[in-house]
C-alpha positions as CSV (number, residue, x, y, z in Angstrom):
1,X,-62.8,25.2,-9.8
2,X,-58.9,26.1,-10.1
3,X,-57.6,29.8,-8.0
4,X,-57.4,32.7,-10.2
5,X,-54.9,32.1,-13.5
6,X,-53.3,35.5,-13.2
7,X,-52.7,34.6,-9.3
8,X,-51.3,31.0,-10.0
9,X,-48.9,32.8,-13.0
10,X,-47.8,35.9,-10.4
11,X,-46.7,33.3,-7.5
12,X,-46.1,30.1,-8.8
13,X,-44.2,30.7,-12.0
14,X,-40.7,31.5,-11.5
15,X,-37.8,31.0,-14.2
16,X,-37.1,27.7,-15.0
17,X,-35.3,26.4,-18.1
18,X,-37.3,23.1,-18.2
19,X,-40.5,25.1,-18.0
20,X,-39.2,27.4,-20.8
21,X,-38.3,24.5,-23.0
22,X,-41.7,23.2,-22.3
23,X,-43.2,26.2,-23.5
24,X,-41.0,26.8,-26.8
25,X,-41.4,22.7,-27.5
26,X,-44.7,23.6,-29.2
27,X,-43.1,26.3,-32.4
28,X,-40.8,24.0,-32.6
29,X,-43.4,21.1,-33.8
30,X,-45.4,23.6,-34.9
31,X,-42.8,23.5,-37.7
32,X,-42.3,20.2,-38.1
33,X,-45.9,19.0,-37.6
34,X,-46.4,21.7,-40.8
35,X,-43.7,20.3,-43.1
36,X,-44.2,16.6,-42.3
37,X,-47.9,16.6,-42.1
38,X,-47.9,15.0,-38.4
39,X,-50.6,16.7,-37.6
40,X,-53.6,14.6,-38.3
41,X,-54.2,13.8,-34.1
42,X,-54.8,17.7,-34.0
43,X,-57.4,17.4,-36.9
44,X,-59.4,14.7,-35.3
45,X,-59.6,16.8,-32.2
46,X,-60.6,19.7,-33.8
47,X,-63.5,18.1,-36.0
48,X,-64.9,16.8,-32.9
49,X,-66.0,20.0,-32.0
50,X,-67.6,20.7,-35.5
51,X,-69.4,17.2,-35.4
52,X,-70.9,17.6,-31.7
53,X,-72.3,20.7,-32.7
54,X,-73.6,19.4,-36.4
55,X,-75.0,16.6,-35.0
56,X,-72.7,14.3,-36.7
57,X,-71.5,10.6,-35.4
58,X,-68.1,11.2,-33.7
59,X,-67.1,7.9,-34.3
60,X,-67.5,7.3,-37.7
61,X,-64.2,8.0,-40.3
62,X,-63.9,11.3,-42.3
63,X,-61.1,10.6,-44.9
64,X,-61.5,13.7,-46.1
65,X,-60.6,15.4,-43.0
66,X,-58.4,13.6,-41.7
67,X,-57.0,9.7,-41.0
68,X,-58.1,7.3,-38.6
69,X,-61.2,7.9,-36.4
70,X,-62.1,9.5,-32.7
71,X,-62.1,7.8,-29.5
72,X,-62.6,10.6,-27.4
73,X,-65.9,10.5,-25.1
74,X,-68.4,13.7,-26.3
75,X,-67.2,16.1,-23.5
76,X,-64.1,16.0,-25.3
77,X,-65.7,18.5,-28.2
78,X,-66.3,21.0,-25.8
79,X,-63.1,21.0,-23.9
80,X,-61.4,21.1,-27.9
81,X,-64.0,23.7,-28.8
82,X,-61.9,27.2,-28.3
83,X,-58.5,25.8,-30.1
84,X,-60.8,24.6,-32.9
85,X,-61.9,28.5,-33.8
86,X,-58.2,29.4,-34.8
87,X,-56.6,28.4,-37.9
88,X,-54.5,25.1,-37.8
89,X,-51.3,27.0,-37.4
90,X,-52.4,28.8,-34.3
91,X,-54.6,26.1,-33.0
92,X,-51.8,23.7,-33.0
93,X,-49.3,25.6,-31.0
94,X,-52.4,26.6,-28.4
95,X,-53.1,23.3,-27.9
96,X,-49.7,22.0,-27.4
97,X,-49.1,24.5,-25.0
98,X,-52.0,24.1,-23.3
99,X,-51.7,20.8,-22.6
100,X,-47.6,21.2,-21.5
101,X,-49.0,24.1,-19.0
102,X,-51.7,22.6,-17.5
103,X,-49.6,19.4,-16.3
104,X,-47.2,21.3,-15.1
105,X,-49.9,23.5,-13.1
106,X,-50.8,20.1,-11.5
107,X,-47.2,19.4,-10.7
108,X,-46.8,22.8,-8.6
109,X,-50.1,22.0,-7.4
110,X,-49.3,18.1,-6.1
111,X,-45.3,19.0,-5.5
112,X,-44.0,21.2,-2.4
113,X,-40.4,21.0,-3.0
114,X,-38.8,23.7,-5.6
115,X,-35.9,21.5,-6.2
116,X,-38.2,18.2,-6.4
117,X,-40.7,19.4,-9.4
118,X,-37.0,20.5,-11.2
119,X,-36.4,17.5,-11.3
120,X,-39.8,15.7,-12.1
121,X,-39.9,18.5,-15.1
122,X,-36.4,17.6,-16.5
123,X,-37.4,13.8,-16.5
124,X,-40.6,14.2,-18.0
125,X,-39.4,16.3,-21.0
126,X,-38.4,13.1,-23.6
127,X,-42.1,12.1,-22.8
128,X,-43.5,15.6,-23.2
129,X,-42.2,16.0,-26.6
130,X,-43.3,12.5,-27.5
131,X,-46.8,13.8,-26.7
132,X,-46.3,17.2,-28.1
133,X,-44.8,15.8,-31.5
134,X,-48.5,13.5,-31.7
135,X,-50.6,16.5,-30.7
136,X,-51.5,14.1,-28.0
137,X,-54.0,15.0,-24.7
138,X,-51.7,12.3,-22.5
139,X,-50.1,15.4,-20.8
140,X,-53.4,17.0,-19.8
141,X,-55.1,13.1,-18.7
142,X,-51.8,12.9,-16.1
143,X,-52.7,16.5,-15.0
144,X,-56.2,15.5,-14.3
145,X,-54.7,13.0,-12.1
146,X,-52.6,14.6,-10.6
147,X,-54.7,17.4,-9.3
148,X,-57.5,14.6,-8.0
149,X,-55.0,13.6,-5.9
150,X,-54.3,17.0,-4.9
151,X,-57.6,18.2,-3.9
152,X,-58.3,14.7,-2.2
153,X,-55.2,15.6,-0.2
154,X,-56.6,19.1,0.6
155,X,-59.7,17.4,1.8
156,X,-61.6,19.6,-1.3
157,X,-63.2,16.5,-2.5
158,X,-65.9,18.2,-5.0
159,X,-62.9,19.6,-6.7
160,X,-61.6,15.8,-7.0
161,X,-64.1,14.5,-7.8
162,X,-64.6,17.2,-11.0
163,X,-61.2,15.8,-12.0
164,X,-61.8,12.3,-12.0
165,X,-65.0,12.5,-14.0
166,X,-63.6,14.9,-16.6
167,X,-61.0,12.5,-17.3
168,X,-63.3,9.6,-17.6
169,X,-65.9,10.9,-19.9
170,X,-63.2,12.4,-22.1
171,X,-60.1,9.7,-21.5
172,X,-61.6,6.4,-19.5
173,X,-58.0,6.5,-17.8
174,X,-59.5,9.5,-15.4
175,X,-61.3,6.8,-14.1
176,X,-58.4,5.2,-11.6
177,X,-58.9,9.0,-9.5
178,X,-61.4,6.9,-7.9
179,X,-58.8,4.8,-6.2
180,X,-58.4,8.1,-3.8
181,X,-61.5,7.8,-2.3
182,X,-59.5,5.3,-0.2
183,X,-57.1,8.5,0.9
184,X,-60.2,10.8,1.4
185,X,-61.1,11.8,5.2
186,X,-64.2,12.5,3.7
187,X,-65.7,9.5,1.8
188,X,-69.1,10.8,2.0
189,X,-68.2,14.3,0.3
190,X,-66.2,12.6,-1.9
191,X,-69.2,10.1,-3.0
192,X,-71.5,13.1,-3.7
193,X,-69.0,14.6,-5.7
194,X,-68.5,11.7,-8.0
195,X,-72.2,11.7,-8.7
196,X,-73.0,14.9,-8.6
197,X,-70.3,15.9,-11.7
198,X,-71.0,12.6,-13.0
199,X,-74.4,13.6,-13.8
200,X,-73.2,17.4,-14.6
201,X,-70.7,16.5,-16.9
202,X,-72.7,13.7,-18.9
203,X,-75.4,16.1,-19.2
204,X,-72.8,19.1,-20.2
205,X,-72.8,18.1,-24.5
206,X,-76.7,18.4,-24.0
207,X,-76.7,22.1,-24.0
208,X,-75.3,22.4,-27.4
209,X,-77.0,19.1,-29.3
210,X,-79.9,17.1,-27.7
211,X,-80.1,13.9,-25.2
212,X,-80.8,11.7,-27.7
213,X,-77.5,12.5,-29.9
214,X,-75.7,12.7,-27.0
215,X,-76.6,8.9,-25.2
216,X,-76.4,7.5,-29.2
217,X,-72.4,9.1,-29.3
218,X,-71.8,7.6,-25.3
219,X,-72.8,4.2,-26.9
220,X,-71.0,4.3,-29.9
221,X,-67.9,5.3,-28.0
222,X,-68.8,2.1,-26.5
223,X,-68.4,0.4,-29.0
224,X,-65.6,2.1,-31.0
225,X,-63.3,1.4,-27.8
226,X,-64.5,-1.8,-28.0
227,X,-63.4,-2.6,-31.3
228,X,-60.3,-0.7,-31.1
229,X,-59.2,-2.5,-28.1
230,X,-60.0,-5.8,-30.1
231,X,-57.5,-4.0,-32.9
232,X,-55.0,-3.2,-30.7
233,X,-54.4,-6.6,-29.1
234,X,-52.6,-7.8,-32.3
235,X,-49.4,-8.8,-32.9
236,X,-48.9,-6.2,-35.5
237,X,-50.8,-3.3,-33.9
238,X,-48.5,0.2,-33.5
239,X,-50.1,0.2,-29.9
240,X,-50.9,-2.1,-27.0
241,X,-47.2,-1.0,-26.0
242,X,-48.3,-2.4,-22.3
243,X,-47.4,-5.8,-20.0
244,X,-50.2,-7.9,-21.8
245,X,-48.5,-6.4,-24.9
246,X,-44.7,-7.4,-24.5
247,X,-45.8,-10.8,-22.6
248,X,-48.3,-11.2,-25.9
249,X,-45.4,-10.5,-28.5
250,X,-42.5,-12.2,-27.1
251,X,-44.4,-15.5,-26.7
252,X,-46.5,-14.8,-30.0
253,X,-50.0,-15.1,-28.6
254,X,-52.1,-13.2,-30.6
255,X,-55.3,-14.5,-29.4
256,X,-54.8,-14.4,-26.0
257,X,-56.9,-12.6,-23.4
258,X,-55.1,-9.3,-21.7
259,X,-57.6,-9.8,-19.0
260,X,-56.0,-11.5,-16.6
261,X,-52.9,-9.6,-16.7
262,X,-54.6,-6.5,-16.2
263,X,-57.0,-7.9,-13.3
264,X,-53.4,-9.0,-11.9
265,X,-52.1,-5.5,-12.2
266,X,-55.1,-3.7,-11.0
267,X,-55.1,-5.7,-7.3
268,X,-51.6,-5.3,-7.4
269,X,-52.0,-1.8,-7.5
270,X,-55.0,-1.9,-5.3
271,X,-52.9,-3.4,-2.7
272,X,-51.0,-0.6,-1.1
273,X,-53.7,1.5,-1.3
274,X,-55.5,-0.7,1.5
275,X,-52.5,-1.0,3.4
276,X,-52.3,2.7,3.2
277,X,-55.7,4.1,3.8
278,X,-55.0,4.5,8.0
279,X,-51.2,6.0,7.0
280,X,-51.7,10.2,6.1
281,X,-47.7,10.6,5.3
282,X,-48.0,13.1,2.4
283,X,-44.8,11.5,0.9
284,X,-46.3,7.7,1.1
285,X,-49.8,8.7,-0.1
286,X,-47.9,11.0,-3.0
287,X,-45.7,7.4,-4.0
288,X,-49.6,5.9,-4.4
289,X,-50.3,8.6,-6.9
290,X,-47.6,7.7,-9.3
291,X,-48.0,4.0,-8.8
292,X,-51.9,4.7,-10.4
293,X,-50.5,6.9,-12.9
294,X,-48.1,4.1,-14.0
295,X,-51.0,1.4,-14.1
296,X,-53.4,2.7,-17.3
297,X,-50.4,3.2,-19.3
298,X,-48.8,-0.4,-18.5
299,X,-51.7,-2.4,-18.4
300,X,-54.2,-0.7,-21.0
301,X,-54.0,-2.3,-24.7
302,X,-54.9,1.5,-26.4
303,X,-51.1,2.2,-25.0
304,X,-48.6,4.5,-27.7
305,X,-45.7,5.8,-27.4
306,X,-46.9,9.6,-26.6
307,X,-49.2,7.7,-24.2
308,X,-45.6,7.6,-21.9
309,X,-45.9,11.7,-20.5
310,X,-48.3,9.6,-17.7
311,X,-46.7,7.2,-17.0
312,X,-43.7,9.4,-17.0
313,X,-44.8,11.9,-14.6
314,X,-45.8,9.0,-12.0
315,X,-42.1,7.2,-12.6
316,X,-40.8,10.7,-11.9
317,X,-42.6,11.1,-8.4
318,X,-40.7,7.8,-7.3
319,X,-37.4,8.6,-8.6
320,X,-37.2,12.4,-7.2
321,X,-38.1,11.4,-3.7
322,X,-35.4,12.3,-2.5
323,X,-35.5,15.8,-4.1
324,X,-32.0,14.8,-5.6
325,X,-31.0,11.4,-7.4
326,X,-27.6,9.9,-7.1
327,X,-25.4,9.0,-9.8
328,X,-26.3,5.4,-9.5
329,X,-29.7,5.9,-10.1
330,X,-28.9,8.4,-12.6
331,X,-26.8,5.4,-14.6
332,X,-29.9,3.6,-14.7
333,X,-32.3,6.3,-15.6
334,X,-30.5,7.8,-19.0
335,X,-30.0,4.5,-20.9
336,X,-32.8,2.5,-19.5
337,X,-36.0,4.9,-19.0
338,X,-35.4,8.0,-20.9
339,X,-32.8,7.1,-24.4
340,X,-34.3,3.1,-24.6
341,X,-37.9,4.0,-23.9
342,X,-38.2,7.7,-24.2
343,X,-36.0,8.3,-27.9
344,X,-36.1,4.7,-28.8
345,X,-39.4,4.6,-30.8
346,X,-38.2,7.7,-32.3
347,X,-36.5,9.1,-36.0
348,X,-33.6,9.0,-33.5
349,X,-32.8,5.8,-34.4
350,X,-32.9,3.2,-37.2
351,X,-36.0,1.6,-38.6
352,X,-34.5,-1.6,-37.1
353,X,-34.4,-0.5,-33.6
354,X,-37.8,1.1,-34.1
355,X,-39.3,-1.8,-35.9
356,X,-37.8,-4.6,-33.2
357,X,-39.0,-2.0,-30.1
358,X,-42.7,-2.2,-32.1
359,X,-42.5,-5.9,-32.9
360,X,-42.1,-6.3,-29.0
361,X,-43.9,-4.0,-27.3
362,X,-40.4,-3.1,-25.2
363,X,-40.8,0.2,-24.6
364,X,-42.5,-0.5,-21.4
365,X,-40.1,-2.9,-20.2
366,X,-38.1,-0.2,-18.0
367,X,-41.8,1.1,-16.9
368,X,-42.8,-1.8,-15.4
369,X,-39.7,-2.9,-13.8
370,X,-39.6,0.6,-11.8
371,X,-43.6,-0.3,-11.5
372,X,-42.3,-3.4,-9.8
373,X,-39.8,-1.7,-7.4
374,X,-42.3,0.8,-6.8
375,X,-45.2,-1.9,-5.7
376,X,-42.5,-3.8,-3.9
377,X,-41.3,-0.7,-1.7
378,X,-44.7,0.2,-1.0
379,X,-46.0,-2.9,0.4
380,X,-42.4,-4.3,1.9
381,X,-40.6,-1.1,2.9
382,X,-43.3,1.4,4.0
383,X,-41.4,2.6,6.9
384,X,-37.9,3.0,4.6
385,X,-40.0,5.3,2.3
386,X,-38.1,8.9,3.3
387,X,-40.4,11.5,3.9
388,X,-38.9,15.3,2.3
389,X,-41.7,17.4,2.0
């Protein structure tokens, strides 16, 4: 599916002090994760592995092993499968890196412009270490992505399509790749893809447990998502960090439906993707991208604060357009998107400011107010979008 590692590392790897901090990010955690016991995300996606292949329920809790429970689809044991083999010490670091590398692979991948994925890189770091410091999949979900636009883009649908169906069966988010089927010049490629690694991939945790365990785990993820989202919707919940969230919070609604909100947020988004479909501008069609990338993360109630790399990486796309930003837009960016949302939640600051940013959901605040410039200049100003790549 992807070109030859060693070739990708030889050409497309060049020094890059974001990169390198990206890379040396995970020994740092790796220490703290150790000391502090912050670990426990990494231990649930490591025991998923052991379950799928003990023919265990996925779902279930395991206080022994570890707090909380999974929510990851079964594929998700398989993909976990060779970091689970090392010891936690190395496993940890692996996976963290693994994750970090592969998003930016789909970066270099989606981005032409040296000086452009710079800058996407530098802005995405607060969000990467978020993730990183949570053992977190988010970077790898925005890769996934990423590269479905890509290959739409290079008219290498099946590859797409392999994207968008990983990420569903392992993520759901994965699932709004499908939204490029409206960019594809070949719909009917693109179809056949979609079913044809829907059925591969759904099959796939068959080979190593049986079709019976495997259809029982897809409907108890079901279910489990189900009543996490149901969980999550409170007023007191450490996620839901979304729009239905903040609106939910601020007004105190705690029984109140997220539905409509996110119906609203998925035509919305829906919207410049129709008005798009006859326009083949690389730049616009790239804009789209991180518009969907913003969406799951604003919209979706199982939103946390390491959720934020995807949403990162597709606010990033809009504000490097311009392979450069000005110092204008720089005065907004540091305070507003990457010390209030990115380092806000964080030990950086007092229990207060975390507990109030919690309480109200706010970190997505200067997410969906870029979300909303983003929409607006899509649909208003599609000829004023520039064009540098």
């Amino acid at each position: 599916m992807l070109p030859p590692i060693r070739n990708f590392f030889v050409k497309k790897i060049k020094p890059n002090p974001i990169l390198a901090l990206w890379a040396i990010l995970p020994l740092f955690f790796l220490v703290t994760d150790f000391i502090k016991d912050r670990y426990n995300n990494y231990k649930i996606f490591r025991q998923v592995f052991y379950h799928l292949i003990e023919k265990l329920p996925i779902y279930s809790a395991y206080p022994n092993e570890y707090h909380d429970v999974n929510h990851y689809g079964p594929l998700f044991g398989i993909l976990v499968a060779p970091f689970s083999v090392f010891p936690d010490i190395v496993g940890v670091t692996l996976w963290n890196l693994f994750n970090a590398l592969f998003l930016y692979y789909a970066i270099v991948k989606s981005i032409k412009s040296p000086e452009r994925i710079k800058l996407v890189l530098f802005l995405c770091t607060i969000e990467m270490a978020n993730a990183m410091w949570s053992c977190q999949f988010n970077s790898s979900v925005a890769a996934m992505i990423l590269l479905s636009y890509h290959f739409t883009k290079k008219e290498e649908e099946f590859k797409a399509a392999f994207f968008i169906m990983l990420g569903f069966y392992i993520k759901i988010y994965g699932i709004v790749g499908l939204a490029f089927f409206l960019l594809s010049k070949n719909r009917l490629r693109f179809t056949k893809g979609v079913i044809f690694w829907g059925s591969v991939l759904f099959i796939l945790p068959m080979i190593i447990t049986n079709p019976q365990y495997i259809i029982q785990s897809y409907l108890d993820w079901f279910h489990s998502l189900e009543g996490k989202n149901i969980q999550n919707i409170g007023l007191h919940s450490d996620q839901d960090i979304s729009v239905p969230g903040f609106i939910r919070r601020i007004f105190n609604l705690e029984s109140s439906s997220p539905l409509p909100i996110v119906l609203a947020g998925a035509i919305a988004t829906a919207i410049p993707f129709v008005l798009r479909v006859n326009r083949q501008k690389d730049e616009h069609q790239l804009q789209l991208c991180g518009l969907l990338l913003m969406f799951p993360v604003l919209f979706s109630s199982g939103s946390e604060h390491p959720t934020f790399i995807i949403a990162m990486t597709g606010a990033s796309i809009w504000l490097s357009r311009n392979n450069h930003i000005n110092k204008r837009e720089w005065a907004l960016i540091i305070p507003f998107l990457l010390l209030f949302s990115g380092l806000g939640p964080t030990d950086l600051f007092g229990k207060k400011i975390r507990y109030v940013m919690s309480s109200y959901s706010l970190k997505v605040v200067p997410f969906f107010i870029l979300w909303l410039t983003m929409f607006y200049a899509l649909v208003f100003k599609r000829n004023k979008i520039l064009v540098n790549e």
